[in-house]
Backbone as JSON Lines, residues from 0, in Angstrom:
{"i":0,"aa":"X","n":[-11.22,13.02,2.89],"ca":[-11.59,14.1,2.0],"c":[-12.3,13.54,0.77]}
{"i":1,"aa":"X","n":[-11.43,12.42,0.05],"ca":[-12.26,12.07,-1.05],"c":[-14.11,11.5,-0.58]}
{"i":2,"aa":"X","n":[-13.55,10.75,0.23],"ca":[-14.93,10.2,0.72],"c":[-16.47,11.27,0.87]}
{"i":3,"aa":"X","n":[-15.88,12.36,1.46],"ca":[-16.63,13.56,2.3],"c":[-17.25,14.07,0.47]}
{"i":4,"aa":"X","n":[-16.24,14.4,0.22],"ca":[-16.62,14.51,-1.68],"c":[-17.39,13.93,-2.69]}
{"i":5,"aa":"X","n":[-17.32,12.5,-2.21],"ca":[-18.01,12.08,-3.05],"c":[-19.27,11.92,-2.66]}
{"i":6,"aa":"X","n":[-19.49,11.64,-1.47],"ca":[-21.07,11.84,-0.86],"c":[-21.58,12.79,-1.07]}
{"i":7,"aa":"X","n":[-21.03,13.81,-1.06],"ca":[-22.21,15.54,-1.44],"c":[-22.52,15.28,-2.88]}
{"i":8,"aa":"X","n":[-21.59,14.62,-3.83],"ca":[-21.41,14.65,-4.72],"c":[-22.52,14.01,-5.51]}
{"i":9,"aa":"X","n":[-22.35,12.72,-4.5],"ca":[-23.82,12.09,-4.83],"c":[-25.01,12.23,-4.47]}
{"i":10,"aa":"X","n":[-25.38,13.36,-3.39],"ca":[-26.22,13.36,-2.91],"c":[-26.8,15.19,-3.61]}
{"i":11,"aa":"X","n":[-25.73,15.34,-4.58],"ca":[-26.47,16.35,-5.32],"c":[-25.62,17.97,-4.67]}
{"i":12,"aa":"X","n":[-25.02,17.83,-4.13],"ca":[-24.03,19.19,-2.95],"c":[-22.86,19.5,-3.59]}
{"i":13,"aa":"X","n":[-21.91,18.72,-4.59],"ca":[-20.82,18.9,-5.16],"c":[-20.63,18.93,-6.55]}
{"i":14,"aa":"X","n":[-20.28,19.7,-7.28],"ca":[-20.21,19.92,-8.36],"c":[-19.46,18.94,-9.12]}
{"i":15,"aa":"X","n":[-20.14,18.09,-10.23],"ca":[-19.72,16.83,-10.74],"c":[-18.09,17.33,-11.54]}
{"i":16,"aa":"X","n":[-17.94,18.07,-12.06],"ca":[-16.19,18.56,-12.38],"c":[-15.73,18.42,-11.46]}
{"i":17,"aa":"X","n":[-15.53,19.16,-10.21],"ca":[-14.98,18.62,-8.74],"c":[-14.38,17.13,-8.59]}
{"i":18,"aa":"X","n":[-15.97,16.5,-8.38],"ca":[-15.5,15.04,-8.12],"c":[-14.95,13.95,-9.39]}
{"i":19,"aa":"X","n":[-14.9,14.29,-10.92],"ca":[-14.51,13.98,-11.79],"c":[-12.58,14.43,-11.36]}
{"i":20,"aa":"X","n":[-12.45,15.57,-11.0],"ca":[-10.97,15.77,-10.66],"c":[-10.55,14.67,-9.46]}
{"i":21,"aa":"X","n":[-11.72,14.3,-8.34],"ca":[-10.76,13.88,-7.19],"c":[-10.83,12.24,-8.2]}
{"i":22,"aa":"X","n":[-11.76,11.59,-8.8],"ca":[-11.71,10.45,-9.39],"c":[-10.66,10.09,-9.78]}
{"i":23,"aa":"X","n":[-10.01,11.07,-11.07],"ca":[-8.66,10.88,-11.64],"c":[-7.57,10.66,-10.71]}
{"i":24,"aa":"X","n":[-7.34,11.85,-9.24],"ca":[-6.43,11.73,-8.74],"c":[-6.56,10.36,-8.12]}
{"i":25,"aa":"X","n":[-7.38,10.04,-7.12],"ca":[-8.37,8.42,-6.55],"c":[-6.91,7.57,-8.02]}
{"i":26,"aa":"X","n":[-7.77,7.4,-9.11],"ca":[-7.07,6.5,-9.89],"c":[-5.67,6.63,-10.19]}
{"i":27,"aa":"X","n":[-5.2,7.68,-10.36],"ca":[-3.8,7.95,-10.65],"c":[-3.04,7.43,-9.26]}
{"i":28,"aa":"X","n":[-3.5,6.88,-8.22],"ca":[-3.09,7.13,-6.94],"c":[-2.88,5.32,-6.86]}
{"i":29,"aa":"X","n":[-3.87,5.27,-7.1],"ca":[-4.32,3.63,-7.37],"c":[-3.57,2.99,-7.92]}
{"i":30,"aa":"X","n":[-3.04,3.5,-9.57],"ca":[-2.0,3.13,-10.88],"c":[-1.32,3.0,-9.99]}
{"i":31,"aa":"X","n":[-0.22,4.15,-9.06],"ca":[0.84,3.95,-8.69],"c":[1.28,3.69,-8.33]}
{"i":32,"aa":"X","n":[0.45,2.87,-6.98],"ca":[0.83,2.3,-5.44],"c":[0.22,1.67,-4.7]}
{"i":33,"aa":"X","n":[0.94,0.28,-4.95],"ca":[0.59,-1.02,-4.83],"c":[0.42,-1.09,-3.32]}
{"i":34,"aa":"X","n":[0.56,-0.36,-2.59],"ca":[1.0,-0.1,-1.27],"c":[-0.65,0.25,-0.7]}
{"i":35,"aa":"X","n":[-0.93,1.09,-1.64],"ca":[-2.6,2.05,-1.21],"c":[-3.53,1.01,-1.79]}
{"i":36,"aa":"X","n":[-3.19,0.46,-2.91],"ca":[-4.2,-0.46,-3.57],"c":[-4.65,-2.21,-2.54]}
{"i":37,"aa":"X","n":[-3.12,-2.14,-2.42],"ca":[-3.49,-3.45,-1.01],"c":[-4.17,-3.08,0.3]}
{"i":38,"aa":"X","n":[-3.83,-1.82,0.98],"ca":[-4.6,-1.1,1.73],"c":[-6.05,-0.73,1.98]}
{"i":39,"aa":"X","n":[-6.57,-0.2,0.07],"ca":[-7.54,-0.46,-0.03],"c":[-8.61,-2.0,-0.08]}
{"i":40,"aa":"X","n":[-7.88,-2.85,-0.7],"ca":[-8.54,-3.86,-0.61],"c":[-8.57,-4.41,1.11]}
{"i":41,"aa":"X","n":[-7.38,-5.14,1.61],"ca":[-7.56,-5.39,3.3],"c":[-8.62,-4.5,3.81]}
{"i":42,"aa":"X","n":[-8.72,-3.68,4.0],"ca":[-10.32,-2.71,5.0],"c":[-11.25,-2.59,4.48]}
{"i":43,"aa":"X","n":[-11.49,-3.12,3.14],"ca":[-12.69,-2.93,2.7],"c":[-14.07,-3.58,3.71]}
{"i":44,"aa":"X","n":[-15.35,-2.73,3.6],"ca":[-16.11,-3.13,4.89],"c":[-16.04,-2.62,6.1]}
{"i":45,"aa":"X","n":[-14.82,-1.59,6.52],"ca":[-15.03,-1.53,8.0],"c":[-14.7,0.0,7.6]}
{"i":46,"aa":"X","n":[-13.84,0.6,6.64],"ca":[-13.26,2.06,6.55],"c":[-14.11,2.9,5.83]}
{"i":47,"aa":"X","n":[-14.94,2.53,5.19],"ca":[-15.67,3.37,4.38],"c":[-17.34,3.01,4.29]}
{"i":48,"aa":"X","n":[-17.81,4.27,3.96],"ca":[-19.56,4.08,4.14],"c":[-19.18,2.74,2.36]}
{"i":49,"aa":"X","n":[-20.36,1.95,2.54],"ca":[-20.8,1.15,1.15],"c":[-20.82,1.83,0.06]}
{"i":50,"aa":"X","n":[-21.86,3.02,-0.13],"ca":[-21.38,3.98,-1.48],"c":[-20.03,4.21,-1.84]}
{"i":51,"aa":"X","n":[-18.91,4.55,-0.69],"ca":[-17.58,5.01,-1.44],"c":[-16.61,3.73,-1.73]}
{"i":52,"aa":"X","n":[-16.95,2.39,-0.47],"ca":[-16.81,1.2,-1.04],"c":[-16.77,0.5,-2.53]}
{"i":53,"aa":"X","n":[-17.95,1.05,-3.33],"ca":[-18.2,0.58,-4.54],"c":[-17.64,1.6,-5.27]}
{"i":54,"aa":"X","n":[-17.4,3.03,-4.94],"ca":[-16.78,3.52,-6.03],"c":[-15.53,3.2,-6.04]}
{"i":55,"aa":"X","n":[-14.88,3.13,-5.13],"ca":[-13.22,2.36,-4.95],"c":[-13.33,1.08,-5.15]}
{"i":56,"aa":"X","n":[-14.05,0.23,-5.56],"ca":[-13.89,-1.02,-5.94],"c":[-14.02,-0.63,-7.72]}
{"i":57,"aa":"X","n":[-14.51,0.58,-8.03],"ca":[-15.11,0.2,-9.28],"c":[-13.3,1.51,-9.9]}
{"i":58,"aa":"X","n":[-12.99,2.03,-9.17],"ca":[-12.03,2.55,-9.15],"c":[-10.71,1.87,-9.77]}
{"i":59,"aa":"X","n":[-10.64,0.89,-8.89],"ca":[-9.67,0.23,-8.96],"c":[-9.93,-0.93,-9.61]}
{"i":60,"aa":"X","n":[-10.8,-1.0,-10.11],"ca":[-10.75,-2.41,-11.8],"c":[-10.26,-1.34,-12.61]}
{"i":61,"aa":"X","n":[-10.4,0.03,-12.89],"ca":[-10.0,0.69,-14.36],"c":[-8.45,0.65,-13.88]}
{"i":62,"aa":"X","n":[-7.98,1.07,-12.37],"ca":[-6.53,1.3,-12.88],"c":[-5.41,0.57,-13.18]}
{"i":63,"aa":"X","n":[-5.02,0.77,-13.94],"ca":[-3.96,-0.19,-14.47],"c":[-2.28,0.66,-13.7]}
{"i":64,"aa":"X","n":[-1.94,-0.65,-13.04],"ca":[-0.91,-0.79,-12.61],"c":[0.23,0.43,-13.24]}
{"i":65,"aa":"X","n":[0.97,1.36,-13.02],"ca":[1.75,1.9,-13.66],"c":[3.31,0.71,-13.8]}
{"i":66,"aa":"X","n":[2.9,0.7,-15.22],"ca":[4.35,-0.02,-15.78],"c":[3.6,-1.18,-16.36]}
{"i":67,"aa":"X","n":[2.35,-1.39,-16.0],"ca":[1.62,-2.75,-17.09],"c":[1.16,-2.97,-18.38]}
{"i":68,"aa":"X","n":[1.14,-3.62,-19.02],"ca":[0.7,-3.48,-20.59],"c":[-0.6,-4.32,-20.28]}
């Protein structure tokens, strides 16, 4: 879903508030769970088109770990 989102999104089809909401959740998701964040990194390259690749790479440098200073 996020993926499907962010491609219209970028390609001009989705309304940038929209994908500004799935971003936050994307990151809030990221903060929380070290579980999805290792997930994401291991498949990188084979699970996702390159565009949503780089936004989940660029995703996950802002989120900060929940519980980190």
């Amino acid at each position: 879903i996020f993926e499907n989102a962010f491609l219209q999104y970028r390609r001009g089809t989705y309304p940038i508030e929209e994908w500004r909401r799935y971003q936050a959740i994307i990151t809030r998701i990221l903060s929380s769970d070290a579980v999805v964040r290792d997930e994401v990194q291991e498949r990188r390259g084979w699970r996702f088109t390159t565009e949503f690749e780089a936004e989940l790479a660029a995703l996950t440098a802002q989120a900060q770990p929940t519980g980190a200073k």
